[in-house]
Kinemage of the C-alpha trace (Angstrom):
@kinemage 1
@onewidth
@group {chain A} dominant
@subgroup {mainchain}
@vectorlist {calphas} color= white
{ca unk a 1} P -14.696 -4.778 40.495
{ca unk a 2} L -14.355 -0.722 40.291
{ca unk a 3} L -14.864 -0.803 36.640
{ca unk a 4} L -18.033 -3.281 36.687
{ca unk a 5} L -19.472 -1.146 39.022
{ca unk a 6} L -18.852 1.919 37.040
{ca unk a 7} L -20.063 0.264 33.374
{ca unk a 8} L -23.140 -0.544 35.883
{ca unk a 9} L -23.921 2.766 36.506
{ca unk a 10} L -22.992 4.198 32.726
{ca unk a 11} L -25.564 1.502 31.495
{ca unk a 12} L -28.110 2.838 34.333
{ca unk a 13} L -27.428 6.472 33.621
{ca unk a 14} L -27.600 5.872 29.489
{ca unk a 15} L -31.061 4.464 29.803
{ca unk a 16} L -32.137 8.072 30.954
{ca unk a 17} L -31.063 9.111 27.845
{ca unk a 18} L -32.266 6.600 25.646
{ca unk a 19} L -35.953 8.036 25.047
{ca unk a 20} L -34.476 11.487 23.800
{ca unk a 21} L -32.067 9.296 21.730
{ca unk a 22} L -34.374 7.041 20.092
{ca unk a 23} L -36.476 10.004 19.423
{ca unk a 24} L -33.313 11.934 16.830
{ca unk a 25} L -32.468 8.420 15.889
{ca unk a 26} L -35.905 7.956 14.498
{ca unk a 27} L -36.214 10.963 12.850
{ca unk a 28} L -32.575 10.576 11.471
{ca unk a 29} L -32.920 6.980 10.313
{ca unk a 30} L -36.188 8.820 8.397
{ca unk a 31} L -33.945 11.240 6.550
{ca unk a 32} L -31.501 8.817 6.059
{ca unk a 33} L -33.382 6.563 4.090
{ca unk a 34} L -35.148 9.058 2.250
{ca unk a 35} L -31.787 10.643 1.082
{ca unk a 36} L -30.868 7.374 0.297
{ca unk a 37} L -33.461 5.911 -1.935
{ca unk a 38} L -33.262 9.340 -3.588
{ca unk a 39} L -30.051 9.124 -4.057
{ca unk a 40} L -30.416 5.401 -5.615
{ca unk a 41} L -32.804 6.777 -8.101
{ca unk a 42} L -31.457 9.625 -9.226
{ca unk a 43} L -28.259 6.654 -9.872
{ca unk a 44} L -30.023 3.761 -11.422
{ca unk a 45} L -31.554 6.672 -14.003
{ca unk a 46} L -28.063 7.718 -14.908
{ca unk a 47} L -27.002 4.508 -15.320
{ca unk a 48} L -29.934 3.875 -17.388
{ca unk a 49} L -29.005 6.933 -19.794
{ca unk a 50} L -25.538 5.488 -20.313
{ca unk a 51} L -26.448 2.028 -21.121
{ca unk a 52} L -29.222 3.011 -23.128
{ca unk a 53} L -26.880 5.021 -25.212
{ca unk a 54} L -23.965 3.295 -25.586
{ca unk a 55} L -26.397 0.199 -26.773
{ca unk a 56} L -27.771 2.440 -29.289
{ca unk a 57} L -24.469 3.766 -30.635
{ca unk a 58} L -22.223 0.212 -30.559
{ca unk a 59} L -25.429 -1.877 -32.371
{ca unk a 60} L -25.827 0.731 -35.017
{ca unk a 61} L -22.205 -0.104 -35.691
{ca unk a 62} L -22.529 -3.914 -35.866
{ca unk a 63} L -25.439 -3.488 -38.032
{ca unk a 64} L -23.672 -1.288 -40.559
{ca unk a 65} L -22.254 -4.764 -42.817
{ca unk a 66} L -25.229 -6.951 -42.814
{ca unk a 67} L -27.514 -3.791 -43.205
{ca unk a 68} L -25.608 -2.484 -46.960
{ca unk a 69} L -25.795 -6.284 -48.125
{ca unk a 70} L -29.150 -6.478 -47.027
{ca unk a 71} L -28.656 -9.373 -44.762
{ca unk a 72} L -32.141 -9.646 -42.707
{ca unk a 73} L -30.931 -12.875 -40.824
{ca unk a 74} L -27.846 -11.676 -40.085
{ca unk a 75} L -29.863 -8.103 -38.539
{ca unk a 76} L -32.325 -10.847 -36.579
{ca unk a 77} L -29.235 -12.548 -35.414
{ca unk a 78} L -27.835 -9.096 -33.909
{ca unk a 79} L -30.994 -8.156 -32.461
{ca unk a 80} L -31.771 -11.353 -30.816
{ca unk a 81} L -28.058 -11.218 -29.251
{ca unk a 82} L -29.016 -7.806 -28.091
{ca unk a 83} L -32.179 -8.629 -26.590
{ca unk a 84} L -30.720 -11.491 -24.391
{ca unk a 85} L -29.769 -8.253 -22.144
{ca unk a 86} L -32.056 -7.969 -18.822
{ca unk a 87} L -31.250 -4.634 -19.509
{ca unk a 88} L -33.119 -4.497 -22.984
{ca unk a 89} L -36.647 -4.863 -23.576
{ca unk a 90} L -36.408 -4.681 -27.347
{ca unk a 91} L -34.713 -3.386 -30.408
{ca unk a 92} L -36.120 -2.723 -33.347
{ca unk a 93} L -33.941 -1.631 -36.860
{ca unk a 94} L -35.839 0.106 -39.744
{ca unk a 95} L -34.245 1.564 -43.129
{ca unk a 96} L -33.619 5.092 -44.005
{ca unk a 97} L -37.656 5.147 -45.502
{ca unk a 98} L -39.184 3.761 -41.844
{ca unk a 99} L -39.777 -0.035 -43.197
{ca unk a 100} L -38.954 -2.462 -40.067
{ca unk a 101} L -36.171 -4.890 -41.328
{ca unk a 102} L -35.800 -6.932 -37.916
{ca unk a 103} L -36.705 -6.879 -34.547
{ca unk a 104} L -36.413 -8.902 -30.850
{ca unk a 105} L -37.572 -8.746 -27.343
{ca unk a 106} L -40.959 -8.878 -25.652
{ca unk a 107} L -42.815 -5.194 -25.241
{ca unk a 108} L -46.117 -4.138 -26.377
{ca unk a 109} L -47.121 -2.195 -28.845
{ca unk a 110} L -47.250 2.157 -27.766
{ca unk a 111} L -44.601 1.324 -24.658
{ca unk a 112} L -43.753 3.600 -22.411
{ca unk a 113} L -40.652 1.932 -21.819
{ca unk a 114} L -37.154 4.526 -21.862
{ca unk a 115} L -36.192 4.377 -25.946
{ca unk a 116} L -32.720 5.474 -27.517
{ca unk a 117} L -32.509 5.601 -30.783
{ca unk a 118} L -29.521 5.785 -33.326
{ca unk a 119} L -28.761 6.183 -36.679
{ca unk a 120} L -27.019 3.850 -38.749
{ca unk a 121} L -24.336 5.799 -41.020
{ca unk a 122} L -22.215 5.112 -43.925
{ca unk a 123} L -19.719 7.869 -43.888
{ca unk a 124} L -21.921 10.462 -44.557
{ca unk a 125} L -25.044 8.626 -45.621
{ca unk a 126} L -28.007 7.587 -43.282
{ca unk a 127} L -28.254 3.899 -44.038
{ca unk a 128} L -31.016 3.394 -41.404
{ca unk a 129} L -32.380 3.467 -37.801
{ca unk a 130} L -32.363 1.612 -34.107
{ca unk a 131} L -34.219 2.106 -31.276
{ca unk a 132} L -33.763 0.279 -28.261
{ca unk a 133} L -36.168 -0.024 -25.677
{ca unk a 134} L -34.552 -0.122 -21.519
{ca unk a 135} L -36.107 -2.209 -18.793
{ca unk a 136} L -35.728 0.599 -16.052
{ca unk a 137} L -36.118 -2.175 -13.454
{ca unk a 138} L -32.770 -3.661 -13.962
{ca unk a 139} L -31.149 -0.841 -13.160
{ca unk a 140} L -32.977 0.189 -9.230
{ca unk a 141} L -32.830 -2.100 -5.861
{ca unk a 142} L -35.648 -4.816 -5.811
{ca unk a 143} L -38.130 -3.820 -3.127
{ca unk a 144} L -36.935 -6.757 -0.770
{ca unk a 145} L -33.375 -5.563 -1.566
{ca unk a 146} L -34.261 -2.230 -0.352
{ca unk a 147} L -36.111 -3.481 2.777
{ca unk a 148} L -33.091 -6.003 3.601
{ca unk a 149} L -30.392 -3.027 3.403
{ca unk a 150} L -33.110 -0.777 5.127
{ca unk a 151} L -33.130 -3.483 8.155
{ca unk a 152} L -29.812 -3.503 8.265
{ca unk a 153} L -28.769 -0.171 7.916
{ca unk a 154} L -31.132 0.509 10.895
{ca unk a 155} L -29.775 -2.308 13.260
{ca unk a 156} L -26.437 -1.134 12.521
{ca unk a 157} L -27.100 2.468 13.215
{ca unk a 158} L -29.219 1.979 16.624
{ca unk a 159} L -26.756 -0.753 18.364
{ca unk a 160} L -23.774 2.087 17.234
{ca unk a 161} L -26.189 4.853 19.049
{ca unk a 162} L -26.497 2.460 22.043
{ca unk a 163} L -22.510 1.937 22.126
{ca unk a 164} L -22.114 5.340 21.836
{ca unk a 165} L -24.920 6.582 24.725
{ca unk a 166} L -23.238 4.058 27.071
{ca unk a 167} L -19.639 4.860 25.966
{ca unk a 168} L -20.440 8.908 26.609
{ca unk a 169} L -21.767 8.042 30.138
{ca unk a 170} L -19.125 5.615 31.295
{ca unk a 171} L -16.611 8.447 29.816
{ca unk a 172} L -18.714 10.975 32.186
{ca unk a 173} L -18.562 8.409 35.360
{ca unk a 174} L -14.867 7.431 35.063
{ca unk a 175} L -14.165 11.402 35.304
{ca unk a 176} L -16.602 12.191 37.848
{ca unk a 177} L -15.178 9.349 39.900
{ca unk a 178} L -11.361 10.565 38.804
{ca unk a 179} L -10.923 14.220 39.095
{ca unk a 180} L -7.333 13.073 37.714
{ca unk a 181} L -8.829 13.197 33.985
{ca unk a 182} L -9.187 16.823 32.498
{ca unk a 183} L -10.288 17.526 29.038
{ca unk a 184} L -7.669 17.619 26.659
{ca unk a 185} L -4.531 17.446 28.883
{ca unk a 186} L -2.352 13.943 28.490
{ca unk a 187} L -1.869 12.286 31.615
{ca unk a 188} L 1.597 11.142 29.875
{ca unk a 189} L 2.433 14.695 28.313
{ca unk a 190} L 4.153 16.489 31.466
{ca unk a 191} L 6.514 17.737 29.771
{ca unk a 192} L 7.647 18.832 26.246
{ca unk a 193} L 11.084 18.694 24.432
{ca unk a 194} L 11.936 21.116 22.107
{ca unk a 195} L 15.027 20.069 19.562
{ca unk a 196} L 16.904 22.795 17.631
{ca unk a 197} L 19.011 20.562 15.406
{ca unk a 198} L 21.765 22.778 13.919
{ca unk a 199} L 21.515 20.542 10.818
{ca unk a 200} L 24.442 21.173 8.435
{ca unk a 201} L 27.304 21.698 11.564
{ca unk a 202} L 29.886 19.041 10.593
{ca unk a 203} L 30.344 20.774 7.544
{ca unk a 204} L 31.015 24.415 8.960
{ca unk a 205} L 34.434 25.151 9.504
{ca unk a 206} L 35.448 25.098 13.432
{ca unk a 207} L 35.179 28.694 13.619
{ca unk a 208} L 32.011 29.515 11.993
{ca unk a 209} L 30.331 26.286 14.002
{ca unk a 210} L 32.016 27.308 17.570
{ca unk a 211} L 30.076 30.794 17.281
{ca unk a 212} L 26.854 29.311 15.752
{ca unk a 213} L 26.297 27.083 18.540
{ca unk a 214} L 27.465 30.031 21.060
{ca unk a 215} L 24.317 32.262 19.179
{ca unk a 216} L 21.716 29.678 19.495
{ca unk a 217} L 22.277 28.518 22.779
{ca unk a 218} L 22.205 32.329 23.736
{ca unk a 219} L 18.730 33.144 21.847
{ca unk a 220} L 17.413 30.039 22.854
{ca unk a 221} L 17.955 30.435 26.594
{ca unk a 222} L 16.223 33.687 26.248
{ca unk a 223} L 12.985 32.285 24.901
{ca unk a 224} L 13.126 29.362 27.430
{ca unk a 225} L 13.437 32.382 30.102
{ca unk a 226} L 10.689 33.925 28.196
{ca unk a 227} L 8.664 30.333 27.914
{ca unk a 228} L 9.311 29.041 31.785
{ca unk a 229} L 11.599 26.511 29.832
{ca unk a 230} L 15.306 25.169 30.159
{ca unk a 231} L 17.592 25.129 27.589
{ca unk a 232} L 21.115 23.103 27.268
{ca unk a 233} L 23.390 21.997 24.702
{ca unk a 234} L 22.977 18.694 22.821
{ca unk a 235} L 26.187 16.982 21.432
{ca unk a 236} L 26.254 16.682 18.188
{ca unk a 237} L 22.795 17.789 17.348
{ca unk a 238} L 22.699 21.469 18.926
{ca unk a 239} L 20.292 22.982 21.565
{ca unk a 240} L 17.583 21.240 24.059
{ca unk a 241} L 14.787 22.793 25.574
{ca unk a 242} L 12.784 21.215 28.362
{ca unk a 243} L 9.217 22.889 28.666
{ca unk a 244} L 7.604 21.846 31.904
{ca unk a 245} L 3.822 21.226 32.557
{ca unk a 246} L 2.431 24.839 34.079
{ca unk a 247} L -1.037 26.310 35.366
{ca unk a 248} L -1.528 27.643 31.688
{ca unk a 249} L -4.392 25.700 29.933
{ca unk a 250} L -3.147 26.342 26.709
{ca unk a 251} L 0.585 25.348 27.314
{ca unk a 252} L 0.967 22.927 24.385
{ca unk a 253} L -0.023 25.206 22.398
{ca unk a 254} L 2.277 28.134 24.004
{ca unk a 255} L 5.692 25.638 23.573
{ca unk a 256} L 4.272 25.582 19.798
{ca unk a 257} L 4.462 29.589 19.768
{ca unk a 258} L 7.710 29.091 22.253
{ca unk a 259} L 9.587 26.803 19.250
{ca unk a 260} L 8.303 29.252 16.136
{ca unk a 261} L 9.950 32.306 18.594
{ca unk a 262} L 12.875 30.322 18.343
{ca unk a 263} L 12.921 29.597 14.504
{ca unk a 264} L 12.069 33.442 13.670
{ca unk a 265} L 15.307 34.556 16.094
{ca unk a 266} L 17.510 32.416 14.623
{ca unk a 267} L 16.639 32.806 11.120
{ca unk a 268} L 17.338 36.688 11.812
{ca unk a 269} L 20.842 35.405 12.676
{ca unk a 270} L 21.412 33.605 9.402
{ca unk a 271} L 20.549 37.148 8.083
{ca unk a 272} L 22.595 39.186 10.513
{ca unk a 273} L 25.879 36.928 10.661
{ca unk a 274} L 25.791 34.583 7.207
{ca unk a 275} L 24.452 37.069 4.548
{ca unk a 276} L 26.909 35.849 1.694
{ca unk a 277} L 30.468 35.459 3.063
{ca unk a 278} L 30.029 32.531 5.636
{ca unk a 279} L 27.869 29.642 5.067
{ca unk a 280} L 24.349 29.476 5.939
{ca unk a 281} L 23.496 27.635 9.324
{ca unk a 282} L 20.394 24.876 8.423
{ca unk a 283} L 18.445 25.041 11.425
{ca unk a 284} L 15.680 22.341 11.996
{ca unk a 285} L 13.513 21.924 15.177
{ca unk a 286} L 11.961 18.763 16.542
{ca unk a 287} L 9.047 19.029 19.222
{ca unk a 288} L 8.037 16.042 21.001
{ca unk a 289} L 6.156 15.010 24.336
{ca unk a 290} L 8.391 13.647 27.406
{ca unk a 291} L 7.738 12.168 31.203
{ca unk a 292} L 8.340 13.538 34.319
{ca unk a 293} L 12.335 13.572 34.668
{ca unk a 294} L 13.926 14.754 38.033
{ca unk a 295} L 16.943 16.293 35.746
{ca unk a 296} L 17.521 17.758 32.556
{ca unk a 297} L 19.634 14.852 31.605
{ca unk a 298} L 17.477 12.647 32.553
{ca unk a 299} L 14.303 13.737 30.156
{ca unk a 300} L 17.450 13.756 27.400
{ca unk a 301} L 18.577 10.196 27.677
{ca unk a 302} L 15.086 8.946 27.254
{ca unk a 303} L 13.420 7.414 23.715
{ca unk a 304} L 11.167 10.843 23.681
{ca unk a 305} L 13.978 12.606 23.756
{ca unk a 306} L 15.783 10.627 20.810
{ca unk a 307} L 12.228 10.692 18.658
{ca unk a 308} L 12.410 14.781 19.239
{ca unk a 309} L 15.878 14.698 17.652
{ca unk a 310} L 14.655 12.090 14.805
{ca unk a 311} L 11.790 14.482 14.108
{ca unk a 312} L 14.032 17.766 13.855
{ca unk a 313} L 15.999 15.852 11.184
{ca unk a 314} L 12.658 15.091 8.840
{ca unk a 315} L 11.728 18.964 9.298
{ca unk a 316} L 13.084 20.600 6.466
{ca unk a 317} L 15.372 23.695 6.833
{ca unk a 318} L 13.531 26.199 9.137
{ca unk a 319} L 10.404 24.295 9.980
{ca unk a 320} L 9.245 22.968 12.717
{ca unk a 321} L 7.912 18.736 13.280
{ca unk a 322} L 5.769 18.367 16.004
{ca unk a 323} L 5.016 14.906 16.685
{ca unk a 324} L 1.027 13.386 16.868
{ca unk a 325} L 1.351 13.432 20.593
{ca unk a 326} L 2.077 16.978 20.730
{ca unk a 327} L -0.959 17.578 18.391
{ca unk a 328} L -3.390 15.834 20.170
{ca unk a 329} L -2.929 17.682 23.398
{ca unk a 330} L -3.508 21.054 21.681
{ca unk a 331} L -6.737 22.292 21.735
{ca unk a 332} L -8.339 24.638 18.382
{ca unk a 333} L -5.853 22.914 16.367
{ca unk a 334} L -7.341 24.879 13.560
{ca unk a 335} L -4.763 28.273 14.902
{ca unk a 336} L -2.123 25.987 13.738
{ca unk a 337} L -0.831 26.293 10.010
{ca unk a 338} L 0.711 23.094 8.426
{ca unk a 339} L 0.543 20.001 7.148
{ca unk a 340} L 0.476 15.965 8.300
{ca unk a 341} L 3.575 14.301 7.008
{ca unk a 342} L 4.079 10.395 7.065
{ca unk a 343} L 7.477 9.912 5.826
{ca unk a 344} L 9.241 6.678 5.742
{ca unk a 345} L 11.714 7.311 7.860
{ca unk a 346} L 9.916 7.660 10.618
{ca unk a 347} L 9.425 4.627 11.051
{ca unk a 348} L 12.264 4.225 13.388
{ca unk a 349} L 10.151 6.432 16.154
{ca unk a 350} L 9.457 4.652 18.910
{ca unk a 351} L 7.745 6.844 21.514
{ca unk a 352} L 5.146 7.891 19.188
{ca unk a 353} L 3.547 7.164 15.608
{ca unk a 354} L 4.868 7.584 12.325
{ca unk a 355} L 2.984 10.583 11.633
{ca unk a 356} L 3.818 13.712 12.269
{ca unk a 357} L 2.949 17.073 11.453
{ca unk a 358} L 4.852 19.482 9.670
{ca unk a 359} L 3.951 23.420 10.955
{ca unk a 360} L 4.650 26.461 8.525
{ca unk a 361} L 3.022 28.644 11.454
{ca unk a 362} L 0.029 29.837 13.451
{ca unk a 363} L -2.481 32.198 12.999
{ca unk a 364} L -2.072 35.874 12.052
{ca unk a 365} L -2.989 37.175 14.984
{ca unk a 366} L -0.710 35.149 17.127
{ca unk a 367} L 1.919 35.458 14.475
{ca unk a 368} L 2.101 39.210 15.010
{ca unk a 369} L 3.345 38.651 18.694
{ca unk a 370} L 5.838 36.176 18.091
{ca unk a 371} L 7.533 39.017 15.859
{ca unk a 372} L 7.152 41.220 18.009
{ca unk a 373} L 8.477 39.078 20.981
{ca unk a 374} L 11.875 37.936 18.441
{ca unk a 375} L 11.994 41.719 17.595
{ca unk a 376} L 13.346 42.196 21.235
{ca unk a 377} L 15.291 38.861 21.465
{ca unk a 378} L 17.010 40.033 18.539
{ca unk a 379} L 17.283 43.504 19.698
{ca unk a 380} L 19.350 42.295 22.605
{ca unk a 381} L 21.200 39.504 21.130
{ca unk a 382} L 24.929 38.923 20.474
């Protein structure tokens, strides 16, 4: 009952905008057309120029044989094969001294009709001549084609401006009558989960794996300190970090900055602890969108949770995969540097689609103060 009312009143409100609309439709259906049977000539006369020729040039071959053994039925024979064409108005073949050895198709004398001519060659040797004569009608939209798609084109376009019109007003009621609904926030994103996925660790000896987990949980409970996050260890994988919803209006976009902090810190510590003695730690990082948990371990044990990890494994070595949800919840996605992945594997996410989006990082400007911000992680890390 609420939401017939409420399509009531979007369909009442639309009409108010409906003489404004029909006014830019107009004038756009206008330059629509006009583009577009511009467009359509400017096509049929290239297609024209091809066909006329690549007739020229393949008939001058056929007419080579029957032209050096002075076969005139066999040249009407070609010609009147050739003229069967809609395309073709008429072809006419002459020797090398201008005399007109055979000739098809229905034009008059002096036409203005599109010719192509060709010469016939033997080797070297100009045996003779063809010109071909092009109907340009076969090649542009009959007039009653052209009104038909016109029609339709214009049907199409005004009932998608009407669907539209009432769409944007029912949008505006539902909010109005739901102060709920913000622009892009996610009634479902309340939380994010960040993965660090220490990716190579089974193969590190016990030693070398004991202290690279002790590193990264230490760096990354500083940026979730840093990030109003928490941070906890994940068996078998390596560090969890829950990012609540705050007041910020940019906080997807923040947790975004928040993971890349973490990358840059613990990439330092590959240089700083691994430079060619021990093994290189792989570290991947998975973000993903999560609900309202009461604990920690809660938000961990849930399919978002398990989709973060999957997507930490498809990053590659030091990137970050943030997953469409995440994406769509950020606003000026343009700050972002990356790329949209849609690997296989992912099929197996269930929270969320199968793509995702691979991030390489953000822009300069907010690049410079996540290096300054790891600068003094690292600073003060073990």
């Amino acid at each position: 009952m609420v939401l017939r009312i409420q399509l009531t009143d979007a369909i009442s409100q639309s009409k108010r905008l409906l003489g404004g609309v029909a006014a830019t439709y107009l004038f756009a259906v206008c330059l629509v057309l006009s583009i577009w049977h511009y467009t359509a000539l400017g096509q049929g006369h290239s297609r024209l120029v091809a066909f006329g020729n690549t007739s020229a040039y393949r008939l001058s071959e056929l007419a080579v044989r029957p032209l050096l053994s002075n076969d005139n039925l066999a040249l009407s024979a070609l010609t009147n094969d050739m003229a069967m064409f809609n395309e073709i108005a008429g072809i006419s073949i002459y020797s090398v001294d201008g005399q007109l050895l055979a000739v098809a198709g229905n034009f008059a004398p002096h036409s203005t009709l599109p010719a192509y001519s060709q010469e016939i060659t033997v080797q070297d040797t100009i045996a003779g001549y063809i010109q071909i004569l092009i109907n340009p009608d076969a090649f542009q939209t009959s007039l009653s084609d052209k009104v038909l798609q016109s029609l339709w084109m214009c049907a199409t376009g005004f009932l998608t401006v009407i669907g539209v019109v009432i769409g944007l007003a029912f949008r505006a009621n539902l909010s109005a009558s739901d102060p709920s609904i913000k622009d892009g926030s996610s009634s479902h994103a309340s939380a994010f989960i960040l993965v660090v996925n220490v990716f190579n660790q089974i193969s590190l000896p016990a030693e070398a794996r004991t202290r690279a987990m002790s590193i990264a949980t230490a760096r990354s409970n500083r940026v979730a300190n840093l990030y109003a996050a928490r941070a906890t260890l994940l068996t078998g994988t390596g560090v969890a970090l829950a990012f609540d919803q705050t007041d910020a209006q940019d906080r997807s976009f923040e947790v975004v900055c928040a993971a890349l902090l973490l990358s840059r810190t613990l990439d330092a510590m590959n240089h700083d602890h691994y430079a060619e003695e021990r093994p290189k730690i792989r570290f991947r990082f998975g973000l993903h969108v999560g609900p309202v948990c009461t604990t920690l371990d809660e938000l961990l044990s849930t399919d978002n949770a398990r989709d973060a990890v999957l997507l930490s494994a498809l990053a590659s070595d030091g990137h970050l995969a943030i997953s469409e949800d995440v994406m769509a919840s950020i606003t000026r996605t343009e700050r972002i540097i990356g790329r949209i992945k849609d690997n296989p594997a992912a099929i197996s996410l269930i929270s969320t689609s199968r793509r995702y989006h691979l991030v390489e990082g953000v822009a300069p400007a907010y690049q410079t103060l996540i290096e300054r911000q790891a600068e003094l992680i690292i600073a003060q890390a073990v």
